[in-house]
Phi, psi and omega in degrees: 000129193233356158190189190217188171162136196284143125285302180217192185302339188240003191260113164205176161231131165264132227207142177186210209301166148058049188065030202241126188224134142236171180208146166256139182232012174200061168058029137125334176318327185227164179222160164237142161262126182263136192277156205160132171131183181316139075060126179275318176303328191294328209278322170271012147299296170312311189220021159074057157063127175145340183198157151285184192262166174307055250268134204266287183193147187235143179188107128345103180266193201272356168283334180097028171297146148258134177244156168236134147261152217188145184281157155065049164031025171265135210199125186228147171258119165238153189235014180238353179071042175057028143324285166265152222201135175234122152289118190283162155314130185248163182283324200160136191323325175300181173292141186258153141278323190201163178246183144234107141304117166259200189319174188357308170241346199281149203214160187220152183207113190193167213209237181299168171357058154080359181289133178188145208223168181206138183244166159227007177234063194023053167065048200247327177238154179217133158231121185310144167227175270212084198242007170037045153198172166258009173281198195234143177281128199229351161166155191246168180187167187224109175259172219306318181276026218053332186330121162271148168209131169257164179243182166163167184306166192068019196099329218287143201210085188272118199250159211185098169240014181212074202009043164111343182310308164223152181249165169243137148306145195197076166306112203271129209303337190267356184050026188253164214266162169250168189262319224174126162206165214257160131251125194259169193314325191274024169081030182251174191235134188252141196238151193198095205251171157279346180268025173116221174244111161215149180287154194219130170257024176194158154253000000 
């Protein structure tokens, strides 16, 4: 299992390796397994039959769409609060780690080696933006001040002040990779790494 999500206390889904989707309906005491993935041609076209793709991460826009990033440049939608499942166009063939939702459609998507993408039509069109590395992005956040900043291995700390249109990079002098990042209520920003966990009160 590689990530979760809440709708409320007892409604959620869990999402990982090899297409394995459950959703719960009384706060995690029982799971169900939900179909979802790939195609079987697609699955023997990628990998010569035998499995699905990896499910990544699920992340809520504020309209209430869901998205999944997926290995093998897949990417899925739901408008029903995951009844149902659409597979998007997808921008490219690597593996996604994550989305971001901003405002009303727009969606940011990114992965393997410094690759991000930007939608403004809930991932029905994609436009690349311009991330000046090769590390691979590993999460995202939108903070208190509108600001977007993605992390990733190698340091990598990608800043957004005009909602995702463009980033600046701001490579952190130890190059060690983040995982994952927080913002706490008093505005500080929390990083969570290979060097453990530690706090930064600016980028």
């Amino acid at each position: 299992l590689l990530d979760i999500w809440f709708r409320d206390e007892r409604h959620g889904f869990a999402i990982g390796a090899y297409g394995y989707f459950l959703a719960t309906e009384d706060g995690g005491d029982n799971w169900d397994p939900v179909e979802i993935g790939a195609t079987d041609e697609e699955v023997d076209e990628f990998y010569g039959g035998g499995f699905d793709y990896h499910l990544n991460h699920l992340a809520r826009s504020a309209s209430g769409r869901l998205f999944i990033a997926a290995e093998a440049g897949t990417v899925y939608r739901s408008d029903d609060g995951g009844e149902s499942w659409v597979s998007l166009p997808s921008p490219y063939e690597g593996s996604f780690f994550g989305s971001l939702p901003l405002d009303s459609d727009a969606l940011l998507l990114f992965g393997l080696r410094g690759h991000l993408y930007r939608s403004g039509d809930a991932g029905e069109t994609w436009t690349r933006v311009e991330t000046s590395t090769t590390a691979m992005i590993t999460d995202g956040i939108r903070l208190q001040d509108g600001t977007v900043v993605l992390v990733g291995l190698s340091g990598t700390v990608l800043v957004s002040r005009d909602g995702g249109l463009t980033f600046t990079l701001h490579q952190r002098d130890d190059r060690l990779g983040i995982a994952s990042i927080l913002q706490t209520d008093d505005g500080g920003l929390i990083l969570v790494g290979e060097d453990g966990v530690r706090r930064i009160e600016g980028l």
